[in-house]
Each structure stands twice: as C-alpha cells, then as structure tokens.
C-alpha positions in Angstrom: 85.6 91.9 53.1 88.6 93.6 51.4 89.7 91.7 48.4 94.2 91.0 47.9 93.6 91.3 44.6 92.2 95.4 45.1 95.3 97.6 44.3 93.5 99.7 47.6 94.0 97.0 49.6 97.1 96.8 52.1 98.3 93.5 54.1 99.0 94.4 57.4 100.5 91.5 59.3 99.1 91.8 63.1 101.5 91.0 65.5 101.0 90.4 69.4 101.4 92.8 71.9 101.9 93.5 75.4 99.9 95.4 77.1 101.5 98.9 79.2 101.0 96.9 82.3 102.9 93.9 81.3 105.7 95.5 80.1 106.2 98.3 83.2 104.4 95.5 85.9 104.1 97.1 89.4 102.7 95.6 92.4 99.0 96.6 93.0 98.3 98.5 95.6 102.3 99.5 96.2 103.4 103.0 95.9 106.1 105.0 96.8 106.0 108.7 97.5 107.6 110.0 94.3 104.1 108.3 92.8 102.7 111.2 94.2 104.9 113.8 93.6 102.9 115.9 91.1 100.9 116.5 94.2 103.3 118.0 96.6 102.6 121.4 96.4 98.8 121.8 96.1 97.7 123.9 98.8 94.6 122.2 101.5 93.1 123.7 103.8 93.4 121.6 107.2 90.9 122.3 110.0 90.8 120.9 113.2 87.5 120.8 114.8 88.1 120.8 118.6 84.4 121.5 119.6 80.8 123.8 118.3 78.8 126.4 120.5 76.0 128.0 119.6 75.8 131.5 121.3 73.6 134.8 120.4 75.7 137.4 118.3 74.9 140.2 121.0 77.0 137.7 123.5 79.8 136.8 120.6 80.1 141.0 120.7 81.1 140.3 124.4 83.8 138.0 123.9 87.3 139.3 125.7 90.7 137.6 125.5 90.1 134.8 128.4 86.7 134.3 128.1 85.6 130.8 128.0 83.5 129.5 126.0 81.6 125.9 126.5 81.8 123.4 123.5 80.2 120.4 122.8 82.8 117.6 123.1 84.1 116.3 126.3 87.5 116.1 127.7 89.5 113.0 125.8 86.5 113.1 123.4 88.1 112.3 119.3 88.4 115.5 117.7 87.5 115.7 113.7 90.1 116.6 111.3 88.6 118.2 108.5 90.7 119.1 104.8 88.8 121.5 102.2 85.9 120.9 104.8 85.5 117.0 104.0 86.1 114.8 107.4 89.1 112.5 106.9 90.1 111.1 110.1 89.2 111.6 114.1 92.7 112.2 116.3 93.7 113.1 119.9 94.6 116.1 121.1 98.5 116.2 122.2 100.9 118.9 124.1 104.2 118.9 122.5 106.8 120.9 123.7 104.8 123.3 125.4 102.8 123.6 122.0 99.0 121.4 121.0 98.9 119.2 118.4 97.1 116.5 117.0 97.7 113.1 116.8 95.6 111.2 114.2 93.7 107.7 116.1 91.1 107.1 112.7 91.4 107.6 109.4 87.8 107.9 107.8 87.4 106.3 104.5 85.3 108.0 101.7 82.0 106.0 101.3 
C-alpha cells in the first residue's frame, strides 16, 4: 500500500460517476431511423426466390423466350426472400400496376 508520507505518492480524491448510459438514457429497444443512418448506402443483394427446377444442361440449351418451365412451389405458395443469400422473411407474390412485386407475410429471425 502507497505510503502519504512517499514524495511519489499522489492523493487522488475519487469522485462518483455516471455511467454513458445514465447520462444520454434512451429507451431500450427504441430507435429511430437516423440510428441507422451510417447504414444507408451499403449495397445488398436482394433475391427473390419464386421457385427451383432441376433440368439437364442439354435441355437448359433449349430454352426459347416463352418456354415454360415447372418449379417447385405451388400457386399462393410463400415465396423466400433471400439478402446476400441469407433467408430473411417468406412474402406473397403481388401485381401492382401492371408490374410483380412482393409483399413481405414473415419475417424470419436469425437463430
């Protein structure tokens, strides 16, 4: 233990402080989109899965405009919406103004 008497020895009087949150308190769990500003202009890729087929390459070679081809999902089926390839919610196919969209039904929490 330091000694008053040592010339080395300096009294430094503690005081109590507040902690960062205390002094700047914000609601848990409350943001507002300027808290995610620095964000904004990352670029994500944003793929819509709308169905998969599996055909040979020698019939892909064949493929004309207007050729159908079968997927795997159904009608009304949820569609997966993918960004930089990582599943993040299921949505609905929509026709807006003579244009498809999507409508998001499910948001898919990381687990």
């Amino acid at each position: 233990m330091a000694d008053k008497d040592d010339p080395s020895f300096e009294d430094i009087s503690l005081q109590e402080m507040e902690a960062p949150e205390a002094r700047n308190p914000e609601p848990s769990g409350q943001h507002t989109a300027a808290d995610l500003e620095a964000v904004f202009d990352v670029p994500v890729r944003v793929s819509v899965v709308l169905g998969r087929s599996r055909i040979p390459i020698s019939e892909l070679l064949k493929l004309d405009v207007g050729t159908v081809v079968e997927l795997d999902r159904q009608v009304g089926e949820a569609i997966d919406i993918l960004v930089n390839d990582r599943l993040v919610a299921r949505g609905e196919i929509v026709l807006v103004e003579n244009r498809l969209g999507v409508t998001m039904t499910e948001i898919i929490k990381a687990g």
